[in-house]
Jmol script that loads the backbone (N, CA, C; Angstrom):
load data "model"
ATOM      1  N   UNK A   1      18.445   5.575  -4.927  1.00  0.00           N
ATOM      2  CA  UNK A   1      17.537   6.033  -3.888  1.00  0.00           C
ATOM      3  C   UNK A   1      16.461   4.980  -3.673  1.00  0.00           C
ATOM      4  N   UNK A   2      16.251   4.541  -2.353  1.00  0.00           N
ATOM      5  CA  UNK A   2      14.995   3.628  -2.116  1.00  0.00           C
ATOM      6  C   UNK A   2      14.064   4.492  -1.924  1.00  0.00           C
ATOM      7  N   UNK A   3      12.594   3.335  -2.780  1.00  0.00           N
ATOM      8  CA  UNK A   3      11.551   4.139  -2.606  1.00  0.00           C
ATOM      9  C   UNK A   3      10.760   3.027  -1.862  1.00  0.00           C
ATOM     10  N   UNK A   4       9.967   3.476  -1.232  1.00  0.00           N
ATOM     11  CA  UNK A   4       8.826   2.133  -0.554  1.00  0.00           C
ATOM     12  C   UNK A   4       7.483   3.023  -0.919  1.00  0.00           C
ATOM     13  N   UNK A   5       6.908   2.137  -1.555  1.00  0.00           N
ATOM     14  CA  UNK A   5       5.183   2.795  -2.108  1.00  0.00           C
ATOM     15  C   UNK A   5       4.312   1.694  -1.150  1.00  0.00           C
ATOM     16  N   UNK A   6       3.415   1.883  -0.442  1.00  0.00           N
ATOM     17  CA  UNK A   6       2.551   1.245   0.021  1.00  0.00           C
ATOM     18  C   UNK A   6       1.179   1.704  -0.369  1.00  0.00           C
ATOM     19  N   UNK A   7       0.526   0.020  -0.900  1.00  0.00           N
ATOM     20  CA  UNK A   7      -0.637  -0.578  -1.894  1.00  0.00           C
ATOM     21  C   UNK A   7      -1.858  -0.801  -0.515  1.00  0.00           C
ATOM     22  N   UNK A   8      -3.101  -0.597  -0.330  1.00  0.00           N
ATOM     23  CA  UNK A   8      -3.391  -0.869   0.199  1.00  0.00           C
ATOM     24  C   UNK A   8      -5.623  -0.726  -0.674  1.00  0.00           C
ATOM     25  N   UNK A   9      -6.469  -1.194   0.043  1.00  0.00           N
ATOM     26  CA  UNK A   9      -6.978  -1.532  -0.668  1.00  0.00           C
ATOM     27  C   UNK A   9      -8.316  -0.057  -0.685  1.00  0.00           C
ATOM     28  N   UNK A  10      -8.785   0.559  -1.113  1.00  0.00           N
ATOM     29  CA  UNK A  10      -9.466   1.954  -1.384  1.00  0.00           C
ATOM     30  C   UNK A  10     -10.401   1.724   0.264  1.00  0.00           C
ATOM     31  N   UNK A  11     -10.832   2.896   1.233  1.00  0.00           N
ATOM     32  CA  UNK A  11     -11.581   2.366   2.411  1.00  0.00           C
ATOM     33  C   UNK A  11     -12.845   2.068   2.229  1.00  0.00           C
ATOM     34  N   UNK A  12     -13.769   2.560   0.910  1.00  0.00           N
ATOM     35  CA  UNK A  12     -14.791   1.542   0.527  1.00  0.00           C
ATOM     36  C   UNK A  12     -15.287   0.110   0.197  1.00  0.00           C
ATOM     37  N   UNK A  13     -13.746  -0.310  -0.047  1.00  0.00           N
ATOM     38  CA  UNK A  13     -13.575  -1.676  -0.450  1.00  0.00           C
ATOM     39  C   UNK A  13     -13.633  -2.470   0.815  1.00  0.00           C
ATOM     40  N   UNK A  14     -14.644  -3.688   1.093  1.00  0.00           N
ATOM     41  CA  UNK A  14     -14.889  -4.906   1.807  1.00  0.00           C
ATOM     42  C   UNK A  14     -13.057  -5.206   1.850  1.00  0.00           C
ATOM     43  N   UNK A  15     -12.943  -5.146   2.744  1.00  0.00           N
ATOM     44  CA  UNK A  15     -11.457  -5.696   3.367  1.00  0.00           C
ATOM     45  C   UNK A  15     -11.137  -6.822   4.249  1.00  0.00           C
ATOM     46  N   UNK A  16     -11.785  -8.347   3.695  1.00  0.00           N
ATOM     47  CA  UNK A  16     -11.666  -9.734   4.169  1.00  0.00           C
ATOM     48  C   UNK A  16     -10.433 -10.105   5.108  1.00  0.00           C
ATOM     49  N   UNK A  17      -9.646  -9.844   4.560  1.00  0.00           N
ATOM     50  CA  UNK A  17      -8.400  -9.991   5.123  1.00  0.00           C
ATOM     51  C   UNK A  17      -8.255  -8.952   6.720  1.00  0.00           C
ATOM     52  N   UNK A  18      -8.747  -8.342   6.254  1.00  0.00           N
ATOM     53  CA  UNK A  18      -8.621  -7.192   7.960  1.00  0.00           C
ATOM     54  C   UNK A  18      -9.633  -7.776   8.654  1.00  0.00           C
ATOM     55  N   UNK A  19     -11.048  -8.475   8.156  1.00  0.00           N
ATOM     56  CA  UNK A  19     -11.400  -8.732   9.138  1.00  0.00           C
ATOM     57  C   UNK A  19     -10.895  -9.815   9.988  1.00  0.00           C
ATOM     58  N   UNK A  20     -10.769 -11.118   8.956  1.00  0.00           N
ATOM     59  CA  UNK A  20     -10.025 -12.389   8.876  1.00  0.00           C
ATOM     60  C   UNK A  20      -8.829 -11.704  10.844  1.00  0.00           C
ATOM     61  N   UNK A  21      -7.531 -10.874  10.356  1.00  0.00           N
ATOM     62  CA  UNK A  21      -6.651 -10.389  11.276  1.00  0.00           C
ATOM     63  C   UNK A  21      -7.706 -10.640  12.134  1.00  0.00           C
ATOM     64  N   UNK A  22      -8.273  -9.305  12.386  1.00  0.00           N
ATOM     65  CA  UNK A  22      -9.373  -8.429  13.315  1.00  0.00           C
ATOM     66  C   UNK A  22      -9.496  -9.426  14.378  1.00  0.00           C
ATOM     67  N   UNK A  23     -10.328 -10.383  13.826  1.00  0.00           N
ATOM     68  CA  UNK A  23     -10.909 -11.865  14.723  1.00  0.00           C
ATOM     69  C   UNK A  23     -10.121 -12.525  15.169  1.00  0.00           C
ATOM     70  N   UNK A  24      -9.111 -13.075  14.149  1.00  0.00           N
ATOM     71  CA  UNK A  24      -7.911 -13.299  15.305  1.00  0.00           C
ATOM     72  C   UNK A  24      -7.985 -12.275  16.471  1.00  0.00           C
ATOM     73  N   UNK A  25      -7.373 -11.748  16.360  1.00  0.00           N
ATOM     74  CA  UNK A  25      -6.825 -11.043  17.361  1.00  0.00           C
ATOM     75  C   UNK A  25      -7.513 -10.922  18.526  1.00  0.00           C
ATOM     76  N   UNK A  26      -8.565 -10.944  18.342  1.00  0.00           N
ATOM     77  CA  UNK A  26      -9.906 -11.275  19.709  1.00  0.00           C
ATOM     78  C   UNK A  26      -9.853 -12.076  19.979  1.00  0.00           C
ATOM     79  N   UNK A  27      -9.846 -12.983  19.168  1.00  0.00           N
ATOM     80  CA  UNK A  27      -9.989 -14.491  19.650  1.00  0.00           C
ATOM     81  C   UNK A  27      -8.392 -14.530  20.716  1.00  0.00           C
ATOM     82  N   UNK A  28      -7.411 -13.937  20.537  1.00  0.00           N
ATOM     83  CA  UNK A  28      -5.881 -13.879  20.863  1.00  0.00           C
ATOM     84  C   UNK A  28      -6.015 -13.034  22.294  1.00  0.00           C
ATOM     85  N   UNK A  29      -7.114 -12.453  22.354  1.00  0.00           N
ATOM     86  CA  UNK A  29      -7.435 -11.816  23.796  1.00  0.00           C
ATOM     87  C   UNK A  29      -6.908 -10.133  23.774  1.00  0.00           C
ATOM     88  N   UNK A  30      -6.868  -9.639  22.503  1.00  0.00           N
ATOM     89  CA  UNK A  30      -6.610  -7.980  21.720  1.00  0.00           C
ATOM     90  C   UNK A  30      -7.969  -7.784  21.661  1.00  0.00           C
ATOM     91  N   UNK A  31      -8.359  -6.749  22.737  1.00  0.00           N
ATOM     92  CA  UNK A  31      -9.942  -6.480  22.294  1.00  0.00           C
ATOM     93  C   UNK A  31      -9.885  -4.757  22.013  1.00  0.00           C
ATOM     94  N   UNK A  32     -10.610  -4.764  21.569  1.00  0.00           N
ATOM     95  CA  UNK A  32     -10.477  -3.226  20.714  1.00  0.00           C
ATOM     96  C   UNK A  32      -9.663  -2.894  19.452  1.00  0.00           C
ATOM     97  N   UNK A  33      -9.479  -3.708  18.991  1.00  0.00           N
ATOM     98  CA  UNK A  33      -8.641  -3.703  17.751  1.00  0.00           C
ATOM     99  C   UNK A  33      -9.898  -3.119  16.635  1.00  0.00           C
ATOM    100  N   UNK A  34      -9.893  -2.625  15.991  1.00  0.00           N
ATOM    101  CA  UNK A  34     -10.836  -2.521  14.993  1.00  0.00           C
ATOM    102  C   UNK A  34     -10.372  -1.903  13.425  1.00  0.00           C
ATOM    103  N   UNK A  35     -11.331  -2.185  12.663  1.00  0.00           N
ATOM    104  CA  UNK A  35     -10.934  -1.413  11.344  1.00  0.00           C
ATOM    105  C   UNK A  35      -9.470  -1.473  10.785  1.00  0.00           C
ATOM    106  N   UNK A  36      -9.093  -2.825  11.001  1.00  0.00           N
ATOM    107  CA  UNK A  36      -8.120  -3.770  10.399  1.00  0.00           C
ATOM    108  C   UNK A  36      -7.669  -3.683   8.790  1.00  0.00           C
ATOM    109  N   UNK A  37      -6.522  -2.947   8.838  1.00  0.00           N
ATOM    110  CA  UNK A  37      -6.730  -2.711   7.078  1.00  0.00           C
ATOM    111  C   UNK A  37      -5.160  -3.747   6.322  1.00  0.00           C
ATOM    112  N   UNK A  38      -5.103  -4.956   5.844  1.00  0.00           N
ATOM    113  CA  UNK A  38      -3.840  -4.891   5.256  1.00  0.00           C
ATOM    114  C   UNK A  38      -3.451  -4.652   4.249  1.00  0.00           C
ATOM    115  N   UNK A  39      -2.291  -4.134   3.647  1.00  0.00           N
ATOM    116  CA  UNK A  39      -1.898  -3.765   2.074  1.00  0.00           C
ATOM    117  C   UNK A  39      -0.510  -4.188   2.166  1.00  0.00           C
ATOM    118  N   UNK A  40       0.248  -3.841   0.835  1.00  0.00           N
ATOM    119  CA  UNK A  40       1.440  -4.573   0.614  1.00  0.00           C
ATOM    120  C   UNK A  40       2.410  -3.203   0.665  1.00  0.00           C
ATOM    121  N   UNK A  41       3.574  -3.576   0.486  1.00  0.00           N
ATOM    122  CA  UNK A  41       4.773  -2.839   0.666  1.00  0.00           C
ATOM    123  C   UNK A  41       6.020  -2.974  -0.130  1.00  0.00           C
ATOM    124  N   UNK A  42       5.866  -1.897  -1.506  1.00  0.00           N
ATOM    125  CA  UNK A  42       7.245  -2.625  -2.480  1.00  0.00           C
ATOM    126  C   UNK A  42       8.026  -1.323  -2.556  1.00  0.00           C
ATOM    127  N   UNK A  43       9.269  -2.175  -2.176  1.00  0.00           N
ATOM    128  CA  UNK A  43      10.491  -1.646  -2.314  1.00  0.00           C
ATOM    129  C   UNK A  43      11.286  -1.464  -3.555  1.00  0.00           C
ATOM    130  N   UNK A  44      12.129  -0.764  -4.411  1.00  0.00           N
ATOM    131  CA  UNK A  44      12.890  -0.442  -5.510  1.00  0.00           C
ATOM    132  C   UNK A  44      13.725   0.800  -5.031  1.00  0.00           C
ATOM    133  N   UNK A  45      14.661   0.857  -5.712  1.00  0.00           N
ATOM    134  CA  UNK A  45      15.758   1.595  -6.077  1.00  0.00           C
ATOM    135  C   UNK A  45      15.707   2.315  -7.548  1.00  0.00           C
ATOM    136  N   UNK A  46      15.364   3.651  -7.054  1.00  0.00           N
ATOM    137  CA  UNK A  46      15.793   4.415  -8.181  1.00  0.00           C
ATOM    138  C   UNK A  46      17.221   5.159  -8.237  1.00  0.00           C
ATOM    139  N   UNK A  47      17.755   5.375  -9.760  1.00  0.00           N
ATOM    140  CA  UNK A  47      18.707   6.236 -10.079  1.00  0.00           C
ATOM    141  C   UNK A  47      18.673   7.523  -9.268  1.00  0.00           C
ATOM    142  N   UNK A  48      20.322   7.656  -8.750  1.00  0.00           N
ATOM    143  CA  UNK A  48      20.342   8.857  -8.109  1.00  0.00           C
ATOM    144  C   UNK A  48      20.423  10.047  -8.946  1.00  0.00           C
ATOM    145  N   UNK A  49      20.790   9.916 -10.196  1.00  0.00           N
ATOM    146  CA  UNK A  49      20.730  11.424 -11.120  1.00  0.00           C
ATOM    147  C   UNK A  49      19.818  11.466 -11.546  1.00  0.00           C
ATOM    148  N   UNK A  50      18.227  11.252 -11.051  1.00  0.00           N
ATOM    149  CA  UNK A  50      17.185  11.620 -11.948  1.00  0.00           C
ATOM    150  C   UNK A  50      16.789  12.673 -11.061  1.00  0.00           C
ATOM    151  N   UNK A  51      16.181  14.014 -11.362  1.00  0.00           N
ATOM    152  CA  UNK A  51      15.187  14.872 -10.447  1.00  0.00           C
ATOM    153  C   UNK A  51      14.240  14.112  -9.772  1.00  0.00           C
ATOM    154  N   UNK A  52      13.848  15.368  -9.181  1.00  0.00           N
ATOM    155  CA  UNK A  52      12.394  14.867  -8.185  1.00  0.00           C
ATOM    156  C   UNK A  52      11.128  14.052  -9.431  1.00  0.00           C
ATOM    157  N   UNK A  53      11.417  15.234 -10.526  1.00  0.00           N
ATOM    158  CA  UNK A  53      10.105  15.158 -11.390  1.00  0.00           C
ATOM    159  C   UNK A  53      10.479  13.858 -11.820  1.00  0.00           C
ATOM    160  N   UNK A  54      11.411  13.821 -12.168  1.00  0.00           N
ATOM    161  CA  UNK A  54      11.282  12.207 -13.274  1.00  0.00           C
ATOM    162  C   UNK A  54      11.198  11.015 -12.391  1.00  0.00           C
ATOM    163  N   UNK A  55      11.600  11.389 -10.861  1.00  0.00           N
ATOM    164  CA  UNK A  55      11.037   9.879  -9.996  1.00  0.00           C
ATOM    165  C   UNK A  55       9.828   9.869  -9.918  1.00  0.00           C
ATOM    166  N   UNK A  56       9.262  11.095  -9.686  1.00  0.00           N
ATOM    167  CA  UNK A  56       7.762  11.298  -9.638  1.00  0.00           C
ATOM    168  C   UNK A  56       6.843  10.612 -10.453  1.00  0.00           C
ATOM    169  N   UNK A  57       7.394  10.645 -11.417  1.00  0.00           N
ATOM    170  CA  UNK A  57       7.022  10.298 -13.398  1.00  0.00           C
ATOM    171  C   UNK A  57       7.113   8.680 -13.106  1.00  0.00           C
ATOM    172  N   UNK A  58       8.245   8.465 -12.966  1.00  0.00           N
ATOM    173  CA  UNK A  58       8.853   7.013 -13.060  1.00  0.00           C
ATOM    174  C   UNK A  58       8.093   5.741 -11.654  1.00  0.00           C
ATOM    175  N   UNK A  59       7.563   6.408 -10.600  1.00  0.00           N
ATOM    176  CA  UNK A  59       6.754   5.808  -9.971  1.00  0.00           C
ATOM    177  C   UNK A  59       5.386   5.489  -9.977  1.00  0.00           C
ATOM    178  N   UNK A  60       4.815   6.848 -10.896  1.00  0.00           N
ATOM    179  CA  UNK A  60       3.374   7.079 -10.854  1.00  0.00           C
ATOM    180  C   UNK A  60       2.813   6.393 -12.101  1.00  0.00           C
ATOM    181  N   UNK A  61       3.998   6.002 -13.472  1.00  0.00           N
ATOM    182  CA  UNK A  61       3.789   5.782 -14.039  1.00  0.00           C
ATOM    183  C   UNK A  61       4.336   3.699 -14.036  1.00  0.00           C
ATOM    184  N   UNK A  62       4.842   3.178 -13.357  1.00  0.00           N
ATOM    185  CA  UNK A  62       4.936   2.280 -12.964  1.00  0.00           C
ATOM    186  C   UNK A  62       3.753   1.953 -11.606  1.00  0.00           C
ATOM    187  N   UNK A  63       3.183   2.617 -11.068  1.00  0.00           N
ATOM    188  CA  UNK A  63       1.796   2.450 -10.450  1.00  0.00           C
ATOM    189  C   UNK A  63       0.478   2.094 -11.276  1.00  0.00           C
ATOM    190  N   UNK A  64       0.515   2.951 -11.977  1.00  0.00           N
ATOM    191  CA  UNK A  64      -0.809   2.567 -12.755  1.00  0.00           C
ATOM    192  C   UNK A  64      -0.605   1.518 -13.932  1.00  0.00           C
ATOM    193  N   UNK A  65       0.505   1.235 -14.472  1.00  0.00           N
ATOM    194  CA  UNK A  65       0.520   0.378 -15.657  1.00  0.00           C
ATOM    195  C   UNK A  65       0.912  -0.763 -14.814  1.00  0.00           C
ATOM    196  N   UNK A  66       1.174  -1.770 -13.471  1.00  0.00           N
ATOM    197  CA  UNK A  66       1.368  -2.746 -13.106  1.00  0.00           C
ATOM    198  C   UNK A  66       1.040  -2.538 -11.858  1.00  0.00           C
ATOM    199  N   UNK A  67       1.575  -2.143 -10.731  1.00  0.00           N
ATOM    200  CA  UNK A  67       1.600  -2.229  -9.288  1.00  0.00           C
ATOM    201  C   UNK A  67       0.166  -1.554  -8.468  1.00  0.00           C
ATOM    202  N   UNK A  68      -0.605  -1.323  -9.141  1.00  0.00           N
ATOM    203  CA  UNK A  68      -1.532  -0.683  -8.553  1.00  0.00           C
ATOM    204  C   UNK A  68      -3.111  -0.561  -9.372  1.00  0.00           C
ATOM    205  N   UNK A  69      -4.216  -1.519  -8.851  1.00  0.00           N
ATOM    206  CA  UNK A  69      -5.178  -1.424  -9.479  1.00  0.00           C
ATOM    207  C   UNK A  69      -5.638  -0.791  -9.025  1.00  0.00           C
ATOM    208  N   UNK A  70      -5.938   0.434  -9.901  1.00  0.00           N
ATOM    209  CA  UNK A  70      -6.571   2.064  -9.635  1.00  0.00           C
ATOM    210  C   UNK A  70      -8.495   1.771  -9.193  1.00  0.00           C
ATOM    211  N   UNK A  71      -8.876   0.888  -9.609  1.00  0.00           N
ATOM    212  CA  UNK A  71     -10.152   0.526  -9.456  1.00  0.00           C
ATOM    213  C   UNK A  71     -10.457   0.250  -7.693  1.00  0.00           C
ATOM    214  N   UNK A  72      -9.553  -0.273  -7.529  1.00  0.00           N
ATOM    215  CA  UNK A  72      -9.736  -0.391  -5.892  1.00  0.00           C
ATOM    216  C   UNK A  72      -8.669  -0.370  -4.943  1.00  0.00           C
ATOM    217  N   UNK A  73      -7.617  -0.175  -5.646  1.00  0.00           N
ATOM    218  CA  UNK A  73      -7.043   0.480  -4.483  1.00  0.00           C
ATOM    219  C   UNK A  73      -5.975   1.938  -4.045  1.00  0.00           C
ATOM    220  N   UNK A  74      -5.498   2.375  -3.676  1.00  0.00           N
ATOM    221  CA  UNK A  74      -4.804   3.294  -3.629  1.00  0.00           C
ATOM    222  C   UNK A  74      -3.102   3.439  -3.111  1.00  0.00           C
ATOM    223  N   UNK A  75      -2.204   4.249  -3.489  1.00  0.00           N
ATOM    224  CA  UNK A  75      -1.045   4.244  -3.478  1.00  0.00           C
ATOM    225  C   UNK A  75      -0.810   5.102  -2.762  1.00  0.00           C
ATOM    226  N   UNK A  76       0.488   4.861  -1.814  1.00  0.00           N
ATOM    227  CA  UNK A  76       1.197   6.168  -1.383  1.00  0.00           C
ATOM    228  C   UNK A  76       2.665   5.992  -1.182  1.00  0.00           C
ATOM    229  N   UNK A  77       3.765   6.780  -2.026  1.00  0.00           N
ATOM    230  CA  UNK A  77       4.840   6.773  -1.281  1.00  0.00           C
ATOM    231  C   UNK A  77       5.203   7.473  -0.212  1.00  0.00           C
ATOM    232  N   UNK A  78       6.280   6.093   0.706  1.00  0.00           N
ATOM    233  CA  UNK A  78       6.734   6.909   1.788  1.00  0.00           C
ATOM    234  C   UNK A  78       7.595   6.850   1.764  1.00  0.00           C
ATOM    235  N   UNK A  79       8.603   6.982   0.701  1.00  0.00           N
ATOM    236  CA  UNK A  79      10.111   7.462   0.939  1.00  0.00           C
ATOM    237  C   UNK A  79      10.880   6.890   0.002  1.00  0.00           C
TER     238      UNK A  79
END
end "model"
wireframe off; spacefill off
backbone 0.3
color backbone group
């Protein structure tokens, strides 16, 4: 089963990079663009005989011990 979790950075957090986009994009003649956010996007394959719970387990717990610094940013899977 593919999972895609998207990393992106907490909305309190100064987000350089969105602004960095943002300005482009004005400068590119996109006006109204605002509140520019980028984050990352990782893909894996889990086992199809595990339950819901143990992918649950097996993502959340591969989030916080590598893929995801809980300090600033936040996770969500979408599928």
């Amino acid at each position: 089963m593919r999972i895609k979790i998207l990393i992106r950075l907490k909305k309190q957090i100064l987000e350089p990079q969105g602004k960095v986009i943002e300005q482009s994009l004005n400068n590119l003649g996109f006006q109204g663009l605002e509140n520019i956010r980028q984050g990352k996007l990782i893909e894996l394959d889990l086992p199809e005989n595990l339950n819901q719970q143990e992918k649950d387990d097996i993502i959340s717990s591969a989030c916080k011990k590598l893929l995801v610094n809980e300090i600033i940013e936040e996770y969500e899977v979408l599928g």
